[in-house]
Backbone as a printed PyTorch tensor [residue, N CA C, xyz], in Angstrom:
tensor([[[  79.2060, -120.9470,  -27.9830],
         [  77.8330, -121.3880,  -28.1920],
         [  77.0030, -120.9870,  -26.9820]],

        [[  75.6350, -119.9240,  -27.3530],
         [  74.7840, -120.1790,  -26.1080],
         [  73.6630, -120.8210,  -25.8500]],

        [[  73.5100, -121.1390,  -24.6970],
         [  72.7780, -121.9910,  -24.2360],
         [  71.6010, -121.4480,  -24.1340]],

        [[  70.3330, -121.8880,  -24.6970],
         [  68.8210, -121.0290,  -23.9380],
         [  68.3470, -121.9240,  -22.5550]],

        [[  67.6350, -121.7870,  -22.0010],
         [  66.5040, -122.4610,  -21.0240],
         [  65.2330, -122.0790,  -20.7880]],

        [[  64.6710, -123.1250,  -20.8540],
         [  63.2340, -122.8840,  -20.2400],
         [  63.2100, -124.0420,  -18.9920]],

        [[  62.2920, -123.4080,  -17.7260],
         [  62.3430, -124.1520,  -16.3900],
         [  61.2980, -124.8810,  -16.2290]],

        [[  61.4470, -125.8960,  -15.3790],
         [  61.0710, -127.2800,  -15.1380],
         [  60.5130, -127.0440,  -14.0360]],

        [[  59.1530, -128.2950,  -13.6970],
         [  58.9200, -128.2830,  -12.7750],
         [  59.1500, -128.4160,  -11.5870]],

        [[  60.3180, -128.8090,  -11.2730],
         [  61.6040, -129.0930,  -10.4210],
         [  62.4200, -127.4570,  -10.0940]],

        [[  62.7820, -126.4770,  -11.3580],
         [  63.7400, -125.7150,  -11.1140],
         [  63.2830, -124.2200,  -10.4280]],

        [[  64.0380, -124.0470,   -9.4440],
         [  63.8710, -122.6490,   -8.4080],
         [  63.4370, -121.7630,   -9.6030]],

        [[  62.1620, -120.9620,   -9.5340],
         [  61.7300, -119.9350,  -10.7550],
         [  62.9660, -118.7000,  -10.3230]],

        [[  63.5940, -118.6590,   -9.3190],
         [  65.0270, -117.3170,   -9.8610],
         [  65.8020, -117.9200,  -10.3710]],

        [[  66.2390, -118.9270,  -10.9690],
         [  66.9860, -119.3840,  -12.3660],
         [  66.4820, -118.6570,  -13.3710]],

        [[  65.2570, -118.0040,  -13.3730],
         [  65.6860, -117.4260,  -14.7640],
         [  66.5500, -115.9370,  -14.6810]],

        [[  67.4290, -115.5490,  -13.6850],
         [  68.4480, -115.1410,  -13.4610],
         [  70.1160, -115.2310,  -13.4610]],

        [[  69.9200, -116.4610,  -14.0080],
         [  70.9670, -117.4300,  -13.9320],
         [  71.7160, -116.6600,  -15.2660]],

        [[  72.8470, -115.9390,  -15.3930],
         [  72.9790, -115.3090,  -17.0820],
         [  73.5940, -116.1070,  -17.7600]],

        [[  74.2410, -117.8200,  -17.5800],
         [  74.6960, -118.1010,  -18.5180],
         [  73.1440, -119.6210,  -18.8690]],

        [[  71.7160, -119.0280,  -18.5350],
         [  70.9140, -119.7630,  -19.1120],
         [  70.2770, -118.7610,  -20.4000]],

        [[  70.5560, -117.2750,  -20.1590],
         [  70.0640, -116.3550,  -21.1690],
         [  68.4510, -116.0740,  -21.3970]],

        [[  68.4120, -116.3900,  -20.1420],
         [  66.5790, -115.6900,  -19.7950],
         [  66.3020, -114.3390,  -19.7860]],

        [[  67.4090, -113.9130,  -18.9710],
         [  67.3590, -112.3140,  -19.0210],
         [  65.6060, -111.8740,  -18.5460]],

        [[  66.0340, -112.8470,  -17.0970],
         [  64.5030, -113.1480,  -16.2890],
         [  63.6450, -113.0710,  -16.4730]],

        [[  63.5220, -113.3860,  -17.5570],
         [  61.9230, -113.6860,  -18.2860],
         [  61.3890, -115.9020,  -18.2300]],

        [[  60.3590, -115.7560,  -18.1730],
         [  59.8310, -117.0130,  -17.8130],
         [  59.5900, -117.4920,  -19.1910]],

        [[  59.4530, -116.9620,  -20.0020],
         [  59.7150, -117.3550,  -21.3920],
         [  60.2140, -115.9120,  -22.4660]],

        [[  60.0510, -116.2090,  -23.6870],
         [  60.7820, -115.5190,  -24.3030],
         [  60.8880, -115.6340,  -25.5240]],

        [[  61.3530, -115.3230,  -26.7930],
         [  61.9980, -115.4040,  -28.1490],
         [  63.1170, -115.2340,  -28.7450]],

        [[  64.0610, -116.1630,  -29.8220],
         [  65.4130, -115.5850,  -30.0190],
         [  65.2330, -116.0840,  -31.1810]],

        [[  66.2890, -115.3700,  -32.3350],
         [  66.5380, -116.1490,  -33.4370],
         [  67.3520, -115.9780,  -33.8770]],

        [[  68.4940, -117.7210,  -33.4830],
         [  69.6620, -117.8660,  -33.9090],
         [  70.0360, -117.8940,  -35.1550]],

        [[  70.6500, -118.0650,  -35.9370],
         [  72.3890, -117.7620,  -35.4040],
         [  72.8610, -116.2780,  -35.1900]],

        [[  73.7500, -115.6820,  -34.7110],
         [  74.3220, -114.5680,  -34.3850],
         [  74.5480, -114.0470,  -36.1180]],

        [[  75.3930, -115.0080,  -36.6490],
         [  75.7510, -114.5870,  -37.9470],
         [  74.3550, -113.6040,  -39.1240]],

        [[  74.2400, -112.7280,  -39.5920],
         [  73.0080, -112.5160,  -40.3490],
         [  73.2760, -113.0270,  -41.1160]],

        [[  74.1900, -113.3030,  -41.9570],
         [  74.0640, -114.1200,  -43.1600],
         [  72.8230, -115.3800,  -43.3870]],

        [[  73.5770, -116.2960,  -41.9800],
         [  72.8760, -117.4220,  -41.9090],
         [  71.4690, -117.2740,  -41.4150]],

        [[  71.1900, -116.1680,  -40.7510],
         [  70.0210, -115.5470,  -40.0250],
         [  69.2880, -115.3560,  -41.4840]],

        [[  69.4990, -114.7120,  -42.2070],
         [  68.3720, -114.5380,  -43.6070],
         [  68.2140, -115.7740,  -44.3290]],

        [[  69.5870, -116.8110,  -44.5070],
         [  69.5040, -117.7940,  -45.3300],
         [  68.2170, -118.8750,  -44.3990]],

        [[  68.6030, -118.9330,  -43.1970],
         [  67.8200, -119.9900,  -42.3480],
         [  66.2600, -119.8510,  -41.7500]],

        [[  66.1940, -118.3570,  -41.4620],
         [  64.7770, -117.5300,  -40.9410],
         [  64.3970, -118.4990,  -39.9740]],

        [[  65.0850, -118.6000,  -38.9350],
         [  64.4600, -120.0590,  -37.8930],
         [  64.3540, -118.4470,  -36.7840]],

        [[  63.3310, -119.1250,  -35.7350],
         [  62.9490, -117.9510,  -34.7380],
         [  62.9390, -119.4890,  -33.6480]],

        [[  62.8650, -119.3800,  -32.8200],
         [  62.9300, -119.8650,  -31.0640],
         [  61.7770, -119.3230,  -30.2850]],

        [[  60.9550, -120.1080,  -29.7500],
         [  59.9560, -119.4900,  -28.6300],
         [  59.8560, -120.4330,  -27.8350]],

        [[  60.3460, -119.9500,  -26.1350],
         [  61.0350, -120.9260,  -24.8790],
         [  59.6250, -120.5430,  -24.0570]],

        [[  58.8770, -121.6100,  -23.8670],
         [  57.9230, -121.2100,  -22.9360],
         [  57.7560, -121.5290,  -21.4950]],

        [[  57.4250, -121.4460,  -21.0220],
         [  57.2870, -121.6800,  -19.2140],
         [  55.7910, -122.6070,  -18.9700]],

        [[  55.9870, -123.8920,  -19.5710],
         [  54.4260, -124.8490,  -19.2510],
         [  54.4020, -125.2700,  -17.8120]],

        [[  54.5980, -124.8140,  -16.9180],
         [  54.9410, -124.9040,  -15.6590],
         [  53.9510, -124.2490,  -15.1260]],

        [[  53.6380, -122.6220,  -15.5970],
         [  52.7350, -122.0230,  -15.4420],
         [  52.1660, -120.5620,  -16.8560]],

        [[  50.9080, -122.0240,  -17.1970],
         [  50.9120, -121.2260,  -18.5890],
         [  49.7000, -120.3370,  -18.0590]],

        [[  49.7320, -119.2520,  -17.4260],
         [  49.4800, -118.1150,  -17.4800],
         [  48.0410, -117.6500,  -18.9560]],

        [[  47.3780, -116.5470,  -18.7700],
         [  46.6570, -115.9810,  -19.9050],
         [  47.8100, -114.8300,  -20.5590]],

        [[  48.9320, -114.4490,  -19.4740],
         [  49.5520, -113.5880,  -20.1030],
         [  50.5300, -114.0730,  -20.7950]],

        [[  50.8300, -115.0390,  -20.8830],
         [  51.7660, -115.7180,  -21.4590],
         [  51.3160, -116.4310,  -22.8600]],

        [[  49.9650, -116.6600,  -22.7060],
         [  49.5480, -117.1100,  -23.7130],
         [  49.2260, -115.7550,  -24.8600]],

        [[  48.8350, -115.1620,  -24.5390],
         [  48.1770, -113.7080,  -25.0700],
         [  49.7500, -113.2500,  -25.7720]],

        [[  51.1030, -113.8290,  -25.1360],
         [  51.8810, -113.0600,  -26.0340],
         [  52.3310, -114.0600,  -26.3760]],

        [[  52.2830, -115.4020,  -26.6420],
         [  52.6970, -116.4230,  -27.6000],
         [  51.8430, -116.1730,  -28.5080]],

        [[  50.6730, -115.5650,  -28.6470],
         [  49.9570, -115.6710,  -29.9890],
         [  50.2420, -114.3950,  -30.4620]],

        [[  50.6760, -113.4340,  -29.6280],
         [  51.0280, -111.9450,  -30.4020],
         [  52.6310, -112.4210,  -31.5920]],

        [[  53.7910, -113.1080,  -30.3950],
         [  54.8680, -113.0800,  -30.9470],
         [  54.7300, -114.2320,  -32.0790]],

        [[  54.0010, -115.2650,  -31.9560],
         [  53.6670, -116.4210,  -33.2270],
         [  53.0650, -115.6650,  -34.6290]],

        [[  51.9440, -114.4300,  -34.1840],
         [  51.5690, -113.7970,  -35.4400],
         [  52.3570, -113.3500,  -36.0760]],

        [[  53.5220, -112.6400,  -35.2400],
         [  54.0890, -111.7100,  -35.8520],
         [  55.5070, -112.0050,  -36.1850]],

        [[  55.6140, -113.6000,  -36.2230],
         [  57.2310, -113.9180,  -36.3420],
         [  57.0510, -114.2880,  -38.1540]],

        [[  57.9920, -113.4680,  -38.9570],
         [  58.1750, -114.0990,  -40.3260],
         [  59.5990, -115.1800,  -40.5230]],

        [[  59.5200, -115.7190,  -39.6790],
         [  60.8510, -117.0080,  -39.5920],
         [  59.7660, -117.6750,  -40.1490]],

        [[  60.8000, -118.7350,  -41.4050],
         [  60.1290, -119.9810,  -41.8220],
         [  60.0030, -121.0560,  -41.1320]],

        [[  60.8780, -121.0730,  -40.3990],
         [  61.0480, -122.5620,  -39.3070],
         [  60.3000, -121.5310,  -38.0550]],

        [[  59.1900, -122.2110,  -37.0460],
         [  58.9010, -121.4590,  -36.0460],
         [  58.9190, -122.5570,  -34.9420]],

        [[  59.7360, -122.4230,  -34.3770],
         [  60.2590, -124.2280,  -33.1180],
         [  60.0920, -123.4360,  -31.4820]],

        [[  59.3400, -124.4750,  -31.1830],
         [  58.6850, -123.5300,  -29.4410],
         [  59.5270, -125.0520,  -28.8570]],

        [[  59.7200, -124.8190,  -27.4370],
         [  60.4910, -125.6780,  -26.5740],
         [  59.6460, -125.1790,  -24.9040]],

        [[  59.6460, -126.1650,  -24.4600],
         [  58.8640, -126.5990,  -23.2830],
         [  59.1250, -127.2820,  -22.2190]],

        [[  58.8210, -127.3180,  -21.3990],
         [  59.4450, -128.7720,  -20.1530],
         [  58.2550, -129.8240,  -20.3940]],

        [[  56.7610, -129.5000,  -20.2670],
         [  55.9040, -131.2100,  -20.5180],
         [  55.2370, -131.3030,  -21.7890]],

        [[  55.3430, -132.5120,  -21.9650],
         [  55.1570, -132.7910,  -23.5010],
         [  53.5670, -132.7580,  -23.7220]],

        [[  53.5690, -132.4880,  -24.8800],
         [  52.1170, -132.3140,  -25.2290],
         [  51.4650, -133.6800,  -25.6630]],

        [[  52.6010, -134.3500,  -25.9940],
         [  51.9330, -136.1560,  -26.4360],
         [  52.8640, -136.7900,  -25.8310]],

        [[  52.4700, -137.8180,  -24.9030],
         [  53.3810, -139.3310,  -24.2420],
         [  52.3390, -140.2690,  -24.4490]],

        [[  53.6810, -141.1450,  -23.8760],
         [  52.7320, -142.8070,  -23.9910],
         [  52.5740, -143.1480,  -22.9030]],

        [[  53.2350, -142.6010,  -21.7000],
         [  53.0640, -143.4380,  -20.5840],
         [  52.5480, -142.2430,  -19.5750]],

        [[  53.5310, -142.1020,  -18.5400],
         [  53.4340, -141.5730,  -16.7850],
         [  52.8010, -140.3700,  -17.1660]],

        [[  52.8550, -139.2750,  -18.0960],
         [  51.8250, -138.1590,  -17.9600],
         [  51.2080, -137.6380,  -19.1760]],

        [[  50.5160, -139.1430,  -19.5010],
         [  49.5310, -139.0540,  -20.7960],
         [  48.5490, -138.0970,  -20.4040]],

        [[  47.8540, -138.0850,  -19.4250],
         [  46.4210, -137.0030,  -18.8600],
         [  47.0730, -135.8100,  -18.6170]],

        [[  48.2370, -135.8180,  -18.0680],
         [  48.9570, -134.1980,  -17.8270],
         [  48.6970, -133.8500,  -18.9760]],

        [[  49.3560, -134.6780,  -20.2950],
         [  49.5890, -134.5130,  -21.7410],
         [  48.8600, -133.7990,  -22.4290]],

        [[  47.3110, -134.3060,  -22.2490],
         [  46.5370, -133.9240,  -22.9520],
         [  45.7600, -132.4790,  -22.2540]],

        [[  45.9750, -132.1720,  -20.9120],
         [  45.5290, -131.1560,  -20.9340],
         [  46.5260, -129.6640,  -21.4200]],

        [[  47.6450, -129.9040,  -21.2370],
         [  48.6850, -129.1750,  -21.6460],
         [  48.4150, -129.0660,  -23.9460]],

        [[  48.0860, -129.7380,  -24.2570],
         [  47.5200, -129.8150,  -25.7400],
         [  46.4880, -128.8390,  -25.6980]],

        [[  45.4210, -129.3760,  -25.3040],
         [  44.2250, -128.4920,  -24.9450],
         [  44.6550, -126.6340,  -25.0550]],

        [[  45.8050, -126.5350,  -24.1270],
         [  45.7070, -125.1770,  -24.2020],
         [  46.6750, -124.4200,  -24.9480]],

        [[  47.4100, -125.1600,  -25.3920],
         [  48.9430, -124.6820,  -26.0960],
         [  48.4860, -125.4280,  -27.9370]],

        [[  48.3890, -126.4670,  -28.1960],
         [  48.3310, -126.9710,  -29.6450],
         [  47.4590, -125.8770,  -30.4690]],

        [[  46.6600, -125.4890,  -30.0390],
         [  45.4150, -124.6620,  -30.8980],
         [  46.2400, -123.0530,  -31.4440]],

        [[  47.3600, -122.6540,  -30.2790],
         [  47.7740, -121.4460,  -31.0430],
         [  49.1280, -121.7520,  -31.9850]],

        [[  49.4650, -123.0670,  -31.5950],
         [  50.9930, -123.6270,  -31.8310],
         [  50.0400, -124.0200,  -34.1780]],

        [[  49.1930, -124.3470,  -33.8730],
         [  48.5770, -125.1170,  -34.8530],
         [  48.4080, -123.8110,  -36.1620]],

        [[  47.2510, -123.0150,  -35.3390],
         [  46.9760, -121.3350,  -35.1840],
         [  48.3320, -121.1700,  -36.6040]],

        [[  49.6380, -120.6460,  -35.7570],
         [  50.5630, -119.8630,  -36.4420],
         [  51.4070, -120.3080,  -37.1930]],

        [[  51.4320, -121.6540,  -37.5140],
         [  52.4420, -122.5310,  -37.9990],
         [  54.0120, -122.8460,  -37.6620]],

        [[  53.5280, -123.4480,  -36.4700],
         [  54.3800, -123.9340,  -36.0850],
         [  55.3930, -125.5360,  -36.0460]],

        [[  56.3690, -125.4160,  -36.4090],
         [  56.9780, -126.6940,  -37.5540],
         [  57.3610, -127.6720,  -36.0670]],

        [[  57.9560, -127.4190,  -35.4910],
         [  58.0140, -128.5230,  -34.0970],
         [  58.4820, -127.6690,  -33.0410]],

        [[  58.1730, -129.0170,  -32.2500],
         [  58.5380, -128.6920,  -30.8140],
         [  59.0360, -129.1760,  -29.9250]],

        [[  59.5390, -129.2660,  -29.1060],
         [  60.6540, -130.1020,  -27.9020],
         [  59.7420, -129.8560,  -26.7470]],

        [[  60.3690, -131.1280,  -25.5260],
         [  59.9640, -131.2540,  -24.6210],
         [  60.5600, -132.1280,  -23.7190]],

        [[  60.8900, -132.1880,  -22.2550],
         [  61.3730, -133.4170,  -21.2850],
         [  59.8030, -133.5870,  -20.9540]],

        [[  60.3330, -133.2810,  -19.0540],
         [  59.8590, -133.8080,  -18.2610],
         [  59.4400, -135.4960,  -18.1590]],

        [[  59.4610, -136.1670,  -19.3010],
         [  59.0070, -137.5340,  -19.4970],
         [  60.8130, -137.8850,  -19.1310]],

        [[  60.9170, -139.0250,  -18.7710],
         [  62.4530, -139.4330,  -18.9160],
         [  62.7830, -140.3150,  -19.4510]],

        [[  62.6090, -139.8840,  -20.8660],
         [  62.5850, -141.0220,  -22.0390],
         [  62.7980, -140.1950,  -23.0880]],

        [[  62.9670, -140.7070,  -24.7410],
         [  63.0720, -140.2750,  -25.5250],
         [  61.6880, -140.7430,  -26.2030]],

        [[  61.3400, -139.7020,  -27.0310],
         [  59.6270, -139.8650,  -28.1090],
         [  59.7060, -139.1910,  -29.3690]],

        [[  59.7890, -139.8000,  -30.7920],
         [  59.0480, -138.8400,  -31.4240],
         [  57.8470, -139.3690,  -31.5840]],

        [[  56.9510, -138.2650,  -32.2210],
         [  55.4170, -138.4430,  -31.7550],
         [  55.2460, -138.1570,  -33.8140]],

        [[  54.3870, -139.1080,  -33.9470],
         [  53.6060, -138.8290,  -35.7270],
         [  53.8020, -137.4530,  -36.0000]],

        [[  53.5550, -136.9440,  -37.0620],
         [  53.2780, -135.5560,  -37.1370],
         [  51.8130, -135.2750,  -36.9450]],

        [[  51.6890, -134.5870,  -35.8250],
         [  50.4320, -134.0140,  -35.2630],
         [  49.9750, -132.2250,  -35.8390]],

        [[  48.7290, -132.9490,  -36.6390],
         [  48.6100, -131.6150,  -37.0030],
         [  49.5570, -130.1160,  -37.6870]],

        [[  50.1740, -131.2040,  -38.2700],
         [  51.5470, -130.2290,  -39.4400],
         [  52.1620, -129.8920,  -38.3020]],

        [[  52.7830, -130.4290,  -37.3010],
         [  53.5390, -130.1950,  -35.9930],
         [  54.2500, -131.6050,  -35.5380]],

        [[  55.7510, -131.4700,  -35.8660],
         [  56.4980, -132.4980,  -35.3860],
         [  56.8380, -132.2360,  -33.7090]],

        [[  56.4860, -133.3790,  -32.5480],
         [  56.7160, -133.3680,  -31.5650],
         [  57.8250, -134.0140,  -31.0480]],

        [[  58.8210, -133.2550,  -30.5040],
         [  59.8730, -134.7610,  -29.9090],
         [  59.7010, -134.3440,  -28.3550]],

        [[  59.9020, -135.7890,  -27.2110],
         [  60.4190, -135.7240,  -26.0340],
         [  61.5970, -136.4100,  -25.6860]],

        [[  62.2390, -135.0670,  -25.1290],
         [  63.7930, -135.9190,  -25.0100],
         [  63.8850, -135.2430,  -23.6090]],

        [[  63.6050, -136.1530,  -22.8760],
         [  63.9420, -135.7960,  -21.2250],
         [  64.9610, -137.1170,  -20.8720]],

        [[  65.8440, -137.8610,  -21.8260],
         [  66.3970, -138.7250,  -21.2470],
         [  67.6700, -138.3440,  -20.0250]],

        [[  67.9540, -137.3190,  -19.5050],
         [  68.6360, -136.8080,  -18.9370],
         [  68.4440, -136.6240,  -17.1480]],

        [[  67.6610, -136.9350,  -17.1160],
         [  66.7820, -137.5470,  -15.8540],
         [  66.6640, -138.8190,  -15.1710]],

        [[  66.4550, -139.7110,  -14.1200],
         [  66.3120, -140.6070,  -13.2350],
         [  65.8960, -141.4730,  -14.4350]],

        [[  66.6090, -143.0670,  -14.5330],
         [  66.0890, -143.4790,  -16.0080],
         [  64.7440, -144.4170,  -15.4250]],

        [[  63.8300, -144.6810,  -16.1840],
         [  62.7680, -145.1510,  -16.0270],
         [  62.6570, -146.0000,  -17.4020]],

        [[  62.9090, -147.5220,  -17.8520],
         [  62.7550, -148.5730,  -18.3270],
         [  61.7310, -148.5340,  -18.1590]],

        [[  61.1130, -148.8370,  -19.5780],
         [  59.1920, -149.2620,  -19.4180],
         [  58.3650, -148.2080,  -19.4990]],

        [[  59.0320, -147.1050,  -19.0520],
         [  57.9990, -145.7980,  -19.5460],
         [  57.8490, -145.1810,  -21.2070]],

        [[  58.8810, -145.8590,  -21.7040],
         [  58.3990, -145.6840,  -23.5110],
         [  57.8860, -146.7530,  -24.2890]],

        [[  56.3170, -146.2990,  -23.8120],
         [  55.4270, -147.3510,  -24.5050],
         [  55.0010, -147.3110,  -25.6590]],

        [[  54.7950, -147.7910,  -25.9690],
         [  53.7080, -147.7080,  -27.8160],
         [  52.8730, -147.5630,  -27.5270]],

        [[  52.3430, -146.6900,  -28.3950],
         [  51.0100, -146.1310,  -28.9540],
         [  51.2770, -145.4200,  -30.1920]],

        [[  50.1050, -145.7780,  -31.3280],
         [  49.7810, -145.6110,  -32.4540],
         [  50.3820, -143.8430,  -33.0230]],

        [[  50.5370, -143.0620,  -32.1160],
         [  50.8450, -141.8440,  -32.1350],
         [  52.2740, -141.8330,  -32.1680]],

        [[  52.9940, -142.4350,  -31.6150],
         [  54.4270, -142.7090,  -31.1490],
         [  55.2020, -143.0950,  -32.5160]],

        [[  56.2820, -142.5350,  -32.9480],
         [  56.8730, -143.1410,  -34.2830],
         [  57.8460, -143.4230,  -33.6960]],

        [[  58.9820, -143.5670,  -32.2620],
         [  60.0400, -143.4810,  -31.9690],
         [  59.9720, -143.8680,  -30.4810]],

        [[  60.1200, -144.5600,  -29.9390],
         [  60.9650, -144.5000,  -28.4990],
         [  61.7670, -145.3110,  -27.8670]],

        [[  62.5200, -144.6760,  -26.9390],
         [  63.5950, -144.9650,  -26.1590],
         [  63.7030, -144.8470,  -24.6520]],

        [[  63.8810, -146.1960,  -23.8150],
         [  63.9720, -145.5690,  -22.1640],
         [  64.9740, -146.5510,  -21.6360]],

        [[  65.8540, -147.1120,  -22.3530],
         [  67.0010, -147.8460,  -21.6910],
         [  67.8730, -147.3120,  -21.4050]],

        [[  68.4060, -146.0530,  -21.4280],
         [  69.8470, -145.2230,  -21.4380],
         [  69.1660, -143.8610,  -21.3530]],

        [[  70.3440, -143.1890,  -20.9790],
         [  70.3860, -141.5760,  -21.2090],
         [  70.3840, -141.2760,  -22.5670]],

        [[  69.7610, -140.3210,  -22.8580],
         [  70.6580, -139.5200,  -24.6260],
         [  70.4920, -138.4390,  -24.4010]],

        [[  70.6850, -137.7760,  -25.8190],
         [  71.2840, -136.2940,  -25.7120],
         [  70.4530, -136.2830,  -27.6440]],

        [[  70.5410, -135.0620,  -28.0640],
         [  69.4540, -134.9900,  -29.4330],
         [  70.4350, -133.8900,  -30.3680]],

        [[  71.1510, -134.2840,  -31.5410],
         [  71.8560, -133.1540,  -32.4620],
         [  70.7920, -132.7170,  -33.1410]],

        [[  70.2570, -131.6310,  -33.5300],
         [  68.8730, -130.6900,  -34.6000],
         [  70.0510, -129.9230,  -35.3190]],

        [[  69.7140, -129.9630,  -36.4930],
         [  70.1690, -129.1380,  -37.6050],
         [  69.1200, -128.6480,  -38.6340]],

        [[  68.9170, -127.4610,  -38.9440],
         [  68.0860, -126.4940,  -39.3240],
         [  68.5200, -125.8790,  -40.5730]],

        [[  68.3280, -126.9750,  -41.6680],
         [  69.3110, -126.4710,  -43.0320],
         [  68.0760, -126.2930,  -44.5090]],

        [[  67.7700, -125.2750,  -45.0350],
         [  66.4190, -124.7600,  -45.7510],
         [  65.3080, -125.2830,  -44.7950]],

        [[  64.6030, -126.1530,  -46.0660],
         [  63.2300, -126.6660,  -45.4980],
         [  63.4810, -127.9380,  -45.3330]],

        [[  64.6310, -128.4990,  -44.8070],
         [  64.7640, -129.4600,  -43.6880],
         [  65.1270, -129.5790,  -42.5260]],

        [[  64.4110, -130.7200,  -41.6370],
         [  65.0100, -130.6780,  -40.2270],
         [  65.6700, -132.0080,  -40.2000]],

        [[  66.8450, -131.7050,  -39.8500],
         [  68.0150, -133.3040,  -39.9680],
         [  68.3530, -133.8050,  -38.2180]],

        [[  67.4700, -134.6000,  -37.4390],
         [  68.0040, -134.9050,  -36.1010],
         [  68.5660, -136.3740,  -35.9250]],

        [[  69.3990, -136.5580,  -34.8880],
         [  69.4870, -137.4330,  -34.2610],
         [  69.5320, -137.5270,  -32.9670]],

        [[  68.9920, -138.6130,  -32.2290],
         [  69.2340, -138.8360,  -30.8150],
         [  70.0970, -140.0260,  -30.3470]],

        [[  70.7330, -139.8730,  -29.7110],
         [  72.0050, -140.6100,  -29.3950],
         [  71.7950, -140.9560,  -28.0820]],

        [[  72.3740, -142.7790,  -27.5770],
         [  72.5270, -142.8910,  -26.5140],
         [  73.9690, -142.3590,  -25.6990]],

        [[  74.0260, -142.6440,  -24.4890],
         [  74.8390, -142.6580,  -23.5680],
         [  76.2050, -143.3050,  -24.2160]],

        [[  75.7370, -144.2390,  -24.8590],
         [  76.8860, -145.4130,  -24.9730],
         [  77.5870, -144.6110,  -26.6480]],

        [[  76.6720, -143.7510,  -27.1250],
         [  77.0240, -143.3630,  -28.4660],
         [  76.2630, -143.9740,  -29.3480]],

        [[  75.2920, -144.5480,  -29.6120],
         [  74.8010, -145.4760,  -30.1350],
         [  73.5070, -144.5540,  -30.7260]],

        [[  73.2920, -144.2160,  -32.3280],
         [  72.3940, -143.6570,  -32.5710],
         [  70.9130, -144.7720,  -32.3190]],

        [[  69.8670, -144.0640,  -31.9970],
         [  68.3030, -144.1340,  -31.1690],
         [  67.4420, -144.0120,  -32.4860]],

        [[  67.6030, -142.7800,  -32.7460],
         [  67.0760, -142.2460,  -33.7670],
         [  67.3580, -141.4850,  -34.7950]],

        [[  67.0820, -141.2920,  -35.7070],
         [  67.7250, -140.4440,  -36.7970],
         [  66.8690, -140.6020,  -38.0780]],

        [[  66.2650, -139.7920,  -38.7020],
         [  65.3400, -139.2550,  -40.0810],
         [  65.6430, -137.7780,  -40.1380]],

        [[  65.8980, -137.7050,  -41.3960],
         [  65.9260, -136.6490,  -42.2330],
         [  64.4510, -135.4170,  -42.5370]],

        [[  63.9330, -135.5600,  -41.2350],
         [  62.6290, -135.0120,  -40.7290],
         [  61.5560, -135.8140,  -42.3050]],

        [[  60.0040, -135.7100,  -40.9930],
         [  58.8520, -136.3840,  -41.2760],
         [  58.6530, -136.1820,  -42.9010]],

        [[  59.0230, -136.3860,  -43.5310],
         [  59.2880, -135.9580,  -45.0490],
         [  58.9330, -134.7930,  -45.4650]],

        [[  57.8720, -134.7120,  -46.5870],
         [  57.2580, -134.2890,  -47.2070],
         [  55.9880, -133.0460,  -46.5550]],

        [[  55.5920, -133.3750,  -45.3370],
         [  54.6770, -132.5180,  -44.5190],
         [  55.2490, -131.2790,  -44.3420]],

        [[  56.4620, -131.2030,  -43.4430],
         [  57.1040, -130.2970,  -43.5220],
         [  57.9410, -129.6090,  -44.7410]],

        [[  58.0220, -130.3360,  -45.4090],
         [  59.0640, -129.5510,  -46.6760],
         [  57.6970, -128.7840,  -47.3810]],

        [[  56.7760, -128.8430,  -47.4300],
         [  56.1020, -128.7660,  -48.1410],
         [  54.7620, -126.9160,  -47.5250]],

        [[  55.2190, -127.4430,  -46.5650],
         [  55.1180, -126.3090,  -45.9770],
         [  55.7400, -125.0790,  -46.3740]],

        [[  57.0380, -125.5140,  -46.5280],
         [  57.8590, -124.3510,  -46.3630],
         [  58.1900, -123.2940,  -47.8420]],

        [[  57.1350, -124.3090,  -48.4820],
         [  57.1480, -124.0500,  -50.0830],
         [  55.9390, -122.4610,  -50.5100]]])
């Protein structure tokens, strides 16, 4: 199994040298798993790893080239800061939206991942765009997964870890604590997304 990465505001930018993160020193990038073609035609999922650390015009200029031009049905971008929280970097939040949601919205894009928060979030479906933050893997911070009306999900008592499965026009996740203890789990936001994919 390989691993992708995208870097954090924390991580030395020559990690993306690192070859078993599969940057192939690029600060972001595109892939679309699985190796197998079979499952590659049956699934049409594409990957776009971005670098919100420093979102660049050139970076943006080719997220909207490679978003136009991806015919994957599932189109899932991954990030280090979240575009929606409830708590410690709600204002980061929203300016990072500001410049990324409009092309993410733009090309149809079905969800997206995110840490930097050190908590677990799913977020409503925003704009035909499912958001999760799963930075529970980090310094734990109790009390930073607050409610708000946007928020369908959270978690900040434990570590977890998040299984995604990518099977037609469903997305099947769960997030799991430390202890093993499922957090979360839906058979993705229903109908928004399936419906899409129609």
């Amino acid at each position: 199994m390989k691993f992708y990465a995208v870097l954090g505001n924390h991580d030395d930018p020559q990690q993306v040298a690192y070859p078993l993160f599969n940057m192939n020193r690029e600060r972001y990038y595109s892939f679309a798993p699985p190796e197998d073609l079979l499952a590659k035609i049956v699934t049409r999922v594409e990957f776009f790893a971005l670098d919100s650390t420093n979102l660049d015009r050139t970076q943006l200029r080719w997220l909207d080239e490679r978003l136009a031009a991806s015919l994957a049905a599932w189109k899932v971008c991954f990030f280090h800061h979240p575009l929606y929280t409830s708590r410690r970097y709600r204002t980061q939040a929203r300016l990072h939206r500001l410049i990324l949601e409009p092309l993410l919205v733009e090309h149809g894009v079905d969800v997206a991942f995110s840490g930097h928060e050190h908590i677990y979030q799913r977020i409503t479906l925003q704009r035909g765009i499912q958001y999760f933050v799963s930075g529970g893997a980090g310094s734990l911070r109790p009390g930073d997964g607050a409610p708000a009306t946007y928020v369908a999900s959270t978690f900040d008592r434990d570590y977890h870890f998040m299984l995604i499965e990518i099977e037609a026009d469903r997305l099947h996740f769960q997030a799991i604590s430390r202890a093993g203890y499922t957090i979360d789990a839906v058979p993705t936001p229903a109908s928004a997304i399936a419906l899409r994919m129609l």
